[in-house]
C-alpha positions as CSV (number, residue, x, y, z in Angstrom):
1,X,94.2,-12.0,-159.0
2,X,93.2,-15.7,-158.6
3,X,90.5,-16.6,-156.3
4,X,91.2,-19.0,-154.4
5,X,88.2,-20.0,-152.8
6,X,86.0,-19.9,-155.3
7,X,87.4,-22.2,-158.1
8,X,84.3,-23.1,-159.8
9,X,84.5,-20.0,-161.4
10,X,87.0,-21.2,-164.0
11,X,88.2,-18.4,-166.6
12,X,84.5,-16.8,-167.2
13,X,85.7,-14.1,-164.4
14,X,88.6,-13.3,-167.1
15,X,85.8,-13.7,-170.4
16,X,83.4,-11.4,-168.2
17,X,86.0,-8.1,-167.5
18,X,86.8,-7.9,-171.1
19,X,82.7,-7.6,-171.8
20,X,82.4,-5.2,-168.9
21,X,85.0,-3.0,-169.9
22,X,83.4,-2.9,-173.6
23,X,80.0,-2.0,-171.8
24,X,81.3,-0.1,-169.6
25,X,82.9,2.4,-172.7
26,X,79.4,3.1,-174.0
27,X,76.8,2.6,-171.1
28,X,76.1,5.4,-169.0
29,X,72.9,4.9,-166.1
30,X,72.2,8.5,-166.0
31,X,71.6,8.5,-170.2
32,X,69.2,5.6,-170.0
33,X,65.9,4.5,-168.7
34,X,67.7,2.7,-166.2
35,X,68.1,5.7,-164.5
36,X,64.9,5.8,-163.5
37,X,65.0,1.9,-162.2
38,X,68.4,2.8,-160.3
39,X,66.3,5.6,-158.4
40,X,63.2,3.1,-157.7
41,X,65.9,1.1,-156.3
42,X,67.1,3.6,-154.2
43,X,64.0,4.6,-152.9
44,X,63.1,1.3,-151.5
45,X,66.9,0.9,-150.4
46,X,67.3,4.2,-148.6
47,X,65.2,3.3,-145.1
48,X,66.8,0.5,-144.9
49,X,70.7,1.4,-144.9
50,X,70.3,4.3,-142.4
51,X,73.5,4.0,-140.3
52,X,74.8,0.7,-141.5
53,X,77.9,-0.5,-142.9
54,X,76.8,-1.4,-146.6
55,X,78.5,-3.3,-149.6
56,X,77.2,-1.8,-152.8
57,X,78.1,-4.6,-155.7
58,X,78.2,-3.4,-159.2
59,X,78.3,0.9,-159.0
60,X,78.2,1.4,-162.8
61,X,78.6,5.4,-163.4
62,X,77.9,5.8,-159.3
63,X,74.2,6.8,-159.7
64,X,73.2,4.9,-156.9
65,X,76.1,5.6,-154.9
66,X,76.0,9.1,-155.2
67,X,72.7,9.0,-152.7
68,X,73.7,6.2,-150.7
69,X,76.8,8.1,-148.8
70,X,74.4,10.2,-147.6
71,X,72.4,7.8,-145.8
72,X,75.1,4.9,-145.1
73,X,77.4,4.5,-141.7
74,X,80.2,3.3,-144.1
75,X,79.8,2.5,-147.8
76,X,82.2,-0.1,-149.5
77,X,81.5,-1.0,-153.5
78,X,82.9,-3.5,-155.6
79,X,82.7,-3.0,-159.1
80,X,84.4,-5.0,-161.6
81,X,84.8,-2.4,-164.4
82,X,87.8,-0.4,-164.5
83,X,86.5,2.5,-166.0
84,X,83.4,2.6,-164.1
85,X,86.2,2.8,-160.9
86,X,87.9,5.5,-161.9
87,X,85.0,7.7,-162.3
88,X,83.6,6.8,-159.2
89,X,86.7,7.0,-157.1
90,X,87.3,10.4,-159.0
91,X,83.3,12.3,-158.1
92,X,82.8,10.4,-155.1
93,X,85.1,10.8,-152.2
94,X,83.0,9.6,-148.8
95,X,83.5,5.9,-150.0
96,X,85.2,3.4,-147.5
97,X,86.7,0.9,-149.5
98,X,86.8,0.6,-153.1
99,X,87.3,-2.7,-154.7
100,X,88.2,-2.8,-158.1
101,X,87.2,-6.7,-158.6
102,X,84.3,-9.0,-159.0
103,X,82.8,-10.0,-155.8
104,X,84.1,-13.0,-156.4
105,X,87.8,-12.2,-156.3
106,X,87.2,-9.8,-153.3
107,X,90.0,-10.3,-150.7
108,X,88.5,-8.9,-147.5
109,X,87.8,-9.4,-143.5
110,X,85.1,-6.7,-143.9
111,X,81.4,-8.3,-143.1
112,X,78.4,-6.2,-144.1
113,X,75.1,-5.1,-142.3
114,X,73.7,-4.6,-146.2
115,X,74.7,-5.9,-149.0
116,X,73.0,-4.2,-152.2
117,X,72.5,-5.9,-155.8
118,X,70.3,-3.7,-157.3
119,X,70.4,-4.7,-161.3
120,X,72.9,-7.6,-160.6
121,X,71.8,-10.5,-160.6
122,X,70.4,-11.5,-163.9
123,X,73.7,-10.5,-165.2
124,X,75.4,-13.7,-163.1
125,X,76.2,-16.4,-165.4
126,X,76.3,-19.1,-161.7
127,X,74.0,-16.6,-159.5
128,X,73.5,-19.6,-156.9
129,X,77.3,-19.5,-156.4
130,X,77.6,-15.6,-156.6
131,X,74.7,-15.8,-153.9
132,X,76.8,-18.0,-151.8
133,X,79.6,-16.3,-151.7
134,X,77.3,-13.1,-150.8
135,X,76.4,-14.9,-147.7
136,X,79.6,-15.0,-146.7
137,X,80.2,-11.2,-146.3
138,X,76.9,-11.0,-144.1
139,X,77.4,-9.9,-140.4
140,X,75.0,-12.1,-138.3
141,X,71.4,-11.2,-138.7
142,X,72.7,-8.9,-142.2
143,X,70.2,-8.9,-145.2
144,X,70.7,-8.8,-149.2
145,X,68.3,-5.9,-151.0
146,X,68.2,-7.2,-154.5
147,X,66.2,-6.1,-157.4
148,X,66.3,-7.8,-161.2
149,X,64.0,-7.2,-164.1
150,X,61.0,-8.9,-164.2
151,X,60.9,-11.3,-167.0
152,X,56.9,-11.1,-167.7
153,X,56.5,-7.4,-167.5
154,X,54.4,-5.7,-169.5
155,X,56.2,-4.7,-171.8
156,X,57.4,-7.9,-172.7
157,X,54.2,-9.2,-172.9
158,X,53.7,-6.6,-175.6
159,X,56.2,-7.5,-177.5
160,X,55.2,-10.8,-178.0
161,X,52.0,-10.1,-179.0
162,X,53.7,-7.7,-181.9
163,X,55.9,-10.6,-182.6
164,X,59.1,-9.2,-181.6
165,X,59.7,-11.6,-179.1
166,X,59.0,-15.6,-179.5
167,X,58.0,-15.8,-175.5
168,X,58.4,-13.8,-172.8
169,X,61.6,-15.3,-171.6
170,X,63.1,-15.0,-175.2
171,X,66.1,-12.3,-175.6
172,X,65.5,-9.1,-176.8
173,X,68.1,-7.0,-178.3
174,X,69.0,-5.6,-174.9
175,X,69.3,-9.2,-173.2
176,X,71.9,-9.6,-175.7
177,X,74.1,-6.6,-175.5
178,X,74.3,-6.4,-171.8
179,X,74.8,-10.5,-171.6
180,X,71.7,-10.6,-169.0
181,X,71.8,-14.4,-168.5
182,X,68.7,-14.3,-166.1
183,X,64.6,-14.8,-166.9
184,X,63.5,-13.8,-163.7
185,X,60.0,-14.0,-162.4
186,X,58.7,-13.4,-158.9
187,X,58.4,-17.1,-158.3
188,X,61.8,-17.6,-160.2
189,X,63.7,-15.1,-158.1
190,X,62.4,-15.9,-154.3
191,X,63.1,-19.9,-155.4
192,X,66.8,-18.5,-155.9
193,X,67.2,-17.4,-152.9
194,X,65.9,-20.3,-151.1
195,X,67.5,-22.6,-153.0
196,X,71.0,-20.5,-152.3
197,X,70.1,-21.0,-148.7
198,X,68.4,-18.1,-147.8
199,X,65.1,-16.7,-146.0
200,X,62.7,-14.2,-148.0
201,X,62.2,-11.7,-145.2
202,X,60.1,-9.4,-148.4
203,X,59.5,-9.4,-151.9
204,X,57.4,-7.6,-154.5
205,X,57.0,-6.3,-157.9
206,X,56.9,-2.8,-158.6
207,X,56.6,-0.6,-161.4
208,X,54.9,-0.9,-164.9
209,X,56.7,-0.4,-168.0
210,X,54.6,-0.7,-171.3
211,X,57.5,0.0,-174.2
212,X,60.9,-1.1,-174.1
213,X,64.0,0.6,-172.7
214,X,64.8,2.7,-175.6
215,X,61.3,3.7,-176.3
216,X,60.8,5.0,-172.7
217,X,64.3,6.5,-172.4
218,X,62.4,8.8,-174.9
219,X,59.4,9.4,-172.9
220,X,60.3,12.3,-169.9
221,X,58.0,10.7,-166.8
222,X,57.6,13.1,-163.9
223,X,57.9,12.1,-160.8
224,X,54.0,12.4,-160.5
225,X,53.6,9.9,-163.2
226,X,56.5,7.9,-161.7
227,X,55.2,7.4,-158.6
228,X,51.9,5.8,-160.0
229,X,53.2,3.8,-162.3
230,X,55.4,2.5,-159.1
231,X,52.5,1.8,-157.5
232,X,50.5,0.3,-160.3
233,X,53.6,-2.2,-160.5
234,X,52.5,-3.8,-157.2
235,X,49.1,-3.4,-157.4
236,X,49.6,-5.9,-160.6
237,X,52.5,-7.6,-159.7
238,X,53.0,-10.6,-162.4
239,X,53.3,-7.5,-165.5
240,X,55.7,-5.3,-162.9
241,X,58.8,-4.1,-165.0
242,X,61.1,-4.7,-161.7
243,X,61.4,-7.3,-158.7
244,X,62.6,-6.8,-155.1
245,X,63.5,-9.5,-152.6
246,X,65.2,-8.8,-149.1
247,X,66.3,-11.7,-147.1
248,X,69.2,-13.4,-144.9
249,X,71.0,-16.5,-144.3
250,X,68.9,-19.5,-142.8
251,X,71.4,-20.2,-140.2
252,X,71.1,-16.7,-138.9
């Protein structure tokens, strides 16, 4: 499908389904550690979507989705992967609309109370454009929920310091394999939004995360130790694992 109206994307929408679909094959939320950062998400999501018509953008293997049905007046997705589509569509039957496409080529009247990016963004090759065009399936007064990675987390942090990375907005192995373009900091991500022409209505950093991905996927957290190390996050915000930002158009 060509998309018309937002030609500045040029053929990286093409380059980007092939490496989604190859992701997609292999990557499965519920059998990593971002399980756990999908439910975090959630969590702050959930009070916030009660009885509105939401857009979820990117569902992966529906983790997210799963829950938010449950708490949604109407749930629509967009997610670009094919396979991830077909599972969803297939365990997950109280969806509204189901858009097989990147937000970018999505052909719809449809305007949003919510819009979710929970894990998005830093995987946007021109995220002040994909914000943009965000905006535009707002209804008046409608709010983006966003969350990314914090670039300076612990764990990170860590890493340098056992000189696995050469900074802390250096790629690590798993910047690499999932094409994360974005180095996100709290003062990074709120200037995004502003600068995509925005108001930050709330933002904070949450959660600590001392090891790497594959080192925690290892470690089984209850929900005990979950929840303080949630907390902990926004007690010390600048070595938080994750980032949250709410906020709506300017002209609203």
């Amino acid at each position: 499908m060509e998309n018309k109206n937002n030609k500045y994307v040029g053929g990286i929408i093409m380059k980007n389904k092939s490496i989604i679909e190859s992701i997609s094959e292999d990557y499965k939320v519920k059998d990593d550690y971002d399980y756990i950062n999908t439910m975090l998400a959630f969590d702050i999501f959930k009070n916030k979507i009660h009885g509105k018509e939401v857009l979820e953008i990117g569902c992966a293997d529906g983790i997210m989705s799963e829950q938010l049905v449950k708490y949604t007046k109407y749930l629509d997705i967009v997610e670009p992967s094919k396979n991830y589509y077909q599972l969803v569509k297939k365990n997950i039957k109280d969806i509204r609309n189901f858009f097989n496409c990147f937000l970018e080529e999505l052909e719809t009247n449809n305007k949003y109370d919510v819009i979710l990016c929970a894990g998005i963004i830093h995987h946007i090759e021109n995220p002040k454009n994909f914000l943009k065009v965000v905006g535009g399936f707002l209804n008046p007064n409608g709010v983006i929920l966003a969350t990314v990675p914090n670039i300076t987390s612990l764990h990170r942090r860590i890493g340098v310091r056992m000189g696995l990375l050469k900074d802390e907005y250096g790629d690590s192995e798993r910047n690499k394999k999932f094409h994360q373009f974005g180095r996100y900091d709290i003062d990074k991500f709120k200037t995004l939004f502003i600068d995509s022409g925005f108001k930050i209505l709330e933002y904070y950093g949450y959660m600590i995360k001392p090891f790497s991905s594959e080192i925690m996927a290892r470690i089984k957290l209850n929900n005990k130790q979950i929840k303080a190390m949630f907390e902990i996050g926004k007690e010390f915000q600048n070595i938080s694992s994750q980032i949250f930002v709410a906020a709506k158009k300017y002209n609203d």
